[in-house]
C-alpha positions in Angstrom: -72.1 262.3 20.7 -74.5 264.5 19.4 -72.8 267.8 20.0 -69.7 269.0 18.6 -67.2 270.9 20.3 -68.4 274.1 19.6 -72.0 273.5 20.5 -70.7 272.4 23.9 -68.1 274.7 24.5 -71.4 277.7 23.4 -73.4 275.9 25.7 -70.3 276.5 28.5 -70.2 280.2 27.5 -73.6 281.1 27.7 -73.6 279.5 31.1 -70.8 280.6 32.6 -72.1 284.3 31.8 -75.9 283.5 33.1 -73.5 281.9 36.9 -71.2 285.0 36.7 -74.6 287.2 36.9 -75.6 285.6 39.7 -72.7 285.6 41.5 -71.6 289.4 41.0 -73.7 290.2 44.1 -72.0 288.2 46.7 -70.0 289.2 49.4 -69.9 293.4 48.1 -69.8 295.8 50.7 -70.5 299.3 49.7 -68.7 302.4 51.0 -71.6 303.3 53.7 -71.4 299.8 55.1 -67.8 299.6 56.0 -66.8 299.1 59.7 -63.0 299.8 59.3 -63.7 302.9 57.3 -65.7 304.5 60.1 -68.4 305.1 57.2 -66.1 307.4 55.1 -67.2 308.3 51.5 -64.4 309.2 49.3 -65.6 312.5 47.9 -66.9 312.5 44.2 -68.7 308.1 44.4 -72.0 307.2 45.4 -72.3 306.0 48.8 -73.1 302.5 47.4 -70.2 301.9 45.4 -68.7 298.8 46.1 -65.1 299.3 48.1 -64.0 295.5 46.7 -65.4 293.5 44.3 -63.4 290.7 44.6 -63.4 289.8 41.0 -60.6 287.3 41.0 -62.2 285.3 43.6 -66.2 285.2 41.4 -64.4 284.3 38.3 -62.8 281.3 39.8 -65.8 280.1 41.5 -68.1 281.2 38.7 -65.4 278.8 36.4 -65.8 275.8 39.2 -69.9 276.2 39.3 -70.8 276.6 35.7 -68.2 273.3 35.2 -70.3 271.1 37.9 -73.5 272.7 36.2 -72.2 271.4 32.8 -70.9 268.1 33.6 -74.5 267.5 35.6 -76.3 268.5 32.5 -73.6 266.3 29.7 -74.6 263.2 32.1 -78.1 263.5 31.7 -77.7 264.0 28.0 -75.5 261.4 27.8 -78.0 259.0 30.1 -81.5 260.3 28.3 -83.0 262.5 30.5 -82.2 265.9 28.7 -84.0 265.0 24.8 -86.2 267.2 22.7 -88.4 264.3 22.6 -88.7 264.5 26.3 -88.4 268.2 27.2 -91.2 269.2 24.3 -93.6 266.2 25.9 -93.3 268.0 29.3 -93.6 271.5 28.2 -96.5 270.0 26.1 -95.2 271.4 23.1 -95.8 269.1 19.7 -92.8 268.5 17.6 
């Protein structure tokens, strides 16, 4: 196997930063959205500040998505399809 651990497990980092990213947006409700507040603003925040992140709940699936992610990518590795050979003859880039 052409990587070692730590290439893989920087690989895993990087990505599971770039999926938490994407994730942060989901399922936020800011303080001028909320139904069960009846709108109120707690004096002294911005009217879009978020009244929940739900932090716990993106980091677990954030952990679960950039695993699938990896173990997709290690199999086509593994199986050829991800080379520099490849990847530089379709980006038409000479090695």
């Amino acid at each position: 196997m052409v990587y070692s651990i730590s290439t893989a497990f920087a690989i895993y980092f990087v990505l599971w930063w770039i999926v938490l990213f994407l994730t942060l947006p989901f399922g936020i409700r800011s303080q001028h959205e909320d139904d069960e507040g009846a709108g109120q603003i707690i004096p002294g925040t911005d009217p879009g500040a978020p009244i929940a992140s739900g932090m716990g709940r993106k980091l677990i699936w954030t952990t679960v998505i950039s695993a699938i992610i990896f173990a997709v990518a290690m199999v086509a590795y593994n199986a050829g399809y991800l080379n520099i050979e490849r990847l530089s003859k379709l980006m038409s880039i000479p090695l």
